[in-house]
N, C-alpha and C positions, 0 to 999 in steps of 0.2 A: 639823246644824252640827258641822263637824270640833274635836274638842276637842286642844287644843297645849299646850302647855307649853315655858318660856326655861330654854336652856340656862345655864349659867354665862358663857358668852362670848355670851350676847345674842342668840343664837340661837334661832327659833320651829321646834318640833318636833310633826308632827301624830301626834295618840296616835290609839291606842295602836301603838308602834311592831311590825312585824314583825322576826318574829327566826330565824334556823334556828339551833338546838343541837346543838353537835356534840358526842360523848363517846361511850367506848368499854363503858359501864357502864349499862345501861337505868334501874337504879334510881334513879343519879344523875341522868340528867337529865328521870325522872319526879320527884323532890324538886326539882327547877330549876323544871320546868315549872310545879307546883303552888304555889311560894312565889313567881313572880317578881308583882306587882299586875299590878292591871287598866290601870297603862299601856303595857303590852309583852303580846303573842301572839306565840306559840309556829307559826309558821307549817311549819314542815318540821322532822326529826331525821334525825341522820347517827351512823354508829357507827366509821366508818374513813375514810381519808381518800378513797379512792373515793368511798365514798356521796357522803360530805362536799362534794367538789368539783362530782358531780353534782348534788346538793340546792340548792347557791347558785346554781349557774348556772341551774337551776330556777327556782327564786322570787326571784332578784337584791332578797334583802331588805335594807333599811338597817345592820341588823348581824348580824354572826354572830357566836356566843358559841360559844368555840373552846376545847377541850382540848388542852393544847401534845402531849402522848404518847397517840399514834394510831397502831393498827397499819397495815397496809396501805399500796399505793403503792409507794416507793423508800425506806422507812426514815426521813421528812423529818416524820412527824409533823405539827402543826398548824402550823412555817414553812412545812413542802412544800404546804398546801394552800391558803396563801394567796397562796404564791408560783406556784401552778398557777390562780388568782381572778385574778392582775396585769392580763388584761382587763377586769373587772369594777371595780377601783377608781376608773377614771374615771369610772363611772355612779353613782358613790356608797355602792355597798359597801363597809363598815367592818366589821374584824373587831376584837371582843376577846377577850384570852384568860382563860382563867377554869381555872384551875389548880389543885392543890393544892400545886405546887410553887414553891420558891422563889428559886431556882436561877438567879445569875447569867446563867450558862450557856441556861437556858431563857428565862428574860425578853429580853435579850439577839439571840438566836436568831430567834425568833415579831416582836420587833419591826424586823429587819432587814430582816425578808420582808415587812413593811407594815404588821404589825398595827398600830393606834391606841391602842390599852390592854392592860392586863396586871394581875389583879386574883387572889387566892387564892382558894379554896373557902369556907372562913372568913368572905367579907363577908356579911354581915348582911342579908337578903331584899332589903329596901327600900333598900339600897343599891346592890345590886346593878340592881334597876331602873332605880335611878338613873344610875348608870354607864353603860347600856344609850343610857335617853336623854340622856346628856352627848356619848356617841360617835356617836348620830345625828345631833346637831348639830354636829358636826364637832370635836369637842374631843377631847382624849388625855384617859387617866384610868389613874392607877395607884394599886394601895394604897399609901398613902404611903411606907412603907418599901423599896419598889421600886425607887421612880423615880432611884434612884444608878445604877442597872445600864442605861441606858440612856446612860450615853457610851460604852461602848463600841460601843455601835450607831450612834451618830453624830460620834465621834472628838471629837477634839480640837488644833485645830495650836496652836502656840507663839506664835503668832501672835493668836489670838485670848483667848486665857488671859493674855497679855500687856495688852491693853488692858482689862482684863473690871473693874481698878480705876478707869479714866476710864468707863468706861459707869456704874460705879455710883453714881460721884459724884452723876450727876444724877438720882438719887432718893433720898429723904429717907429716913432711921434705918426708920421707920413703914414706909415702901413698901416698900423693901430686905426687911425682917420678912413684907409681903404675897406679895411676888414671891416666897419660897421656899415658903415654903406652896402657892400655888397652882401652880408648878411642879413641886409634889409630886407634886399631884393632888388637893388637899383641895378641897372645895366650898366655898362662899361661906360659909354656915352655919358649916363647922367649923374658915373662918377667923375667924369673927368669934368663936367662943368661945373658940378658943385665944389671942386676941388681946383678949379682952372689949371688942370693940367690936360695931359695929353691921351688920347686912348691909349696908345702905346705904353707912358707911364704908364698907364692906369694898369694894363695888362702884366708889367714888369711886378708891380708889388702885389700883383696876387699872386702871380706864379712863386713870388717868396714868402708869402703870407703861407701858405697853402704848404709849402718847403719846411720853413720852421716849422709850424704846429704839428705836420705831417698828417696832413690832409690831403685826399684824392677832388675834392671837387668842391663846389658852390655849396651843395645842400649838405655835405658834412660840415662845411664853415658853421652854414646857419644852425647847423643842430650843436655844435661847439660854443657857438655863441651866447643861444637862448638859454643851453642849458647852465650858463654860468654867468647871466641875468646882466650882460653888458650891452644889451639893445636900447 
């Protein structure tokens, strides 16, 4: 019997997820390999962005866990190798990147080319799993302090910043409070504690957050949000 797990956005995800690790550093991503649990495997490793590119079209796994700075290739690093995947993303390959860097510039960059996430070295094992299976289920995930630097990846007209005070009217103080957090990228959990409420709330005002605006999901929130500079 396939064991799954829900995403935050309601999504059922069969574990434990496959993963390829890309990184230019062996040891690091034998420390990845060995902290991430037992809901993600490690199914393939890449060390530049050749390998890289060849490995995913390889094992076309549900995510790939991406170092933005990669030698090899045309100098594009872990944008050029998902922008070298862009076949692949229709069959549901997601990449996240997984960084030490914090860098506008690179966040920014990695998510132009398509990435879904963008997280530092820093997350916490079991977060980082987590992360892994939020992005399988189709949801974006950024460390929280990130997710500003993703309008420039998805602009902003005058036109939409414009109206972004009638769209909010129609949710409540409460909601308003829910929809920046989780267009952070914070999880249901570490809304509800930054908010001392309940998961359950927490899950009621997105599901009406998401109603009003008329939004399908988490990563439409956060492209709703960035692009109308309320992060």
């Amino acid at each position: 019997m396939t064991t799954q797990a829900t995403t935050s956005g309601g999504g059922l995800v069969p574990l434990p997820v496959p993963v390829v690790l890309v990184d230019d550093h062996h040891l690091f991503r034998t420390g990845v390999r060995a902290s991430l649990d037992d809901r993600v495997t490690v199914v393939g490793e890449a060390f530049d962005v050749d390998s890289a590119v060849a490995k995913v079209h390889e094992h076309r796994p549900p995510v790939v866990l991406l170092d933005v700075h990669l030698p090899g290739g045309n100098g594009g690093g872990g944008a050029e190798v998902v922008q070298r995947c862009t076949d692949l993303l229709a069959e549901g390959v997601r990449f996240l990147a997984l960084s030490v860097s914090d860098a506008a510039e690179d966040v920014v960059s990695v998510i132009r080319a398509g990435a879904r996430g963008y997280v530092t070295k820093n997350i916490a094992p079991s977060e980082l799993s987590s992360a892994v299976v939020q992005v399988a289920g189709g949801d974006a995930v950024f460390s929280p302090r990130l997710a500003g630097f993703v309008l420039d990846a998805f602009g902003a007209s005058a036109n939409d910043i414009a109206v972004a005070d009638d769209e909010l009217d129609r949710l409540s103080k409460r909601e308003q409070e829910v929809m920046r957090l989780i267009a952070r990228g914070y999880s249901y959990r570490e809304v509800a504690s930054e908010l001392f409420i309940s998961i359950k709330t927490v899950e009621t005002h997105v599901s009406a957050v998401l109603r009003k605006l008329q939004l399908s999901s988490r990563y439409e929130l956060t492209r709703w949000a960035v692009a109308r500079r309320l992060l």
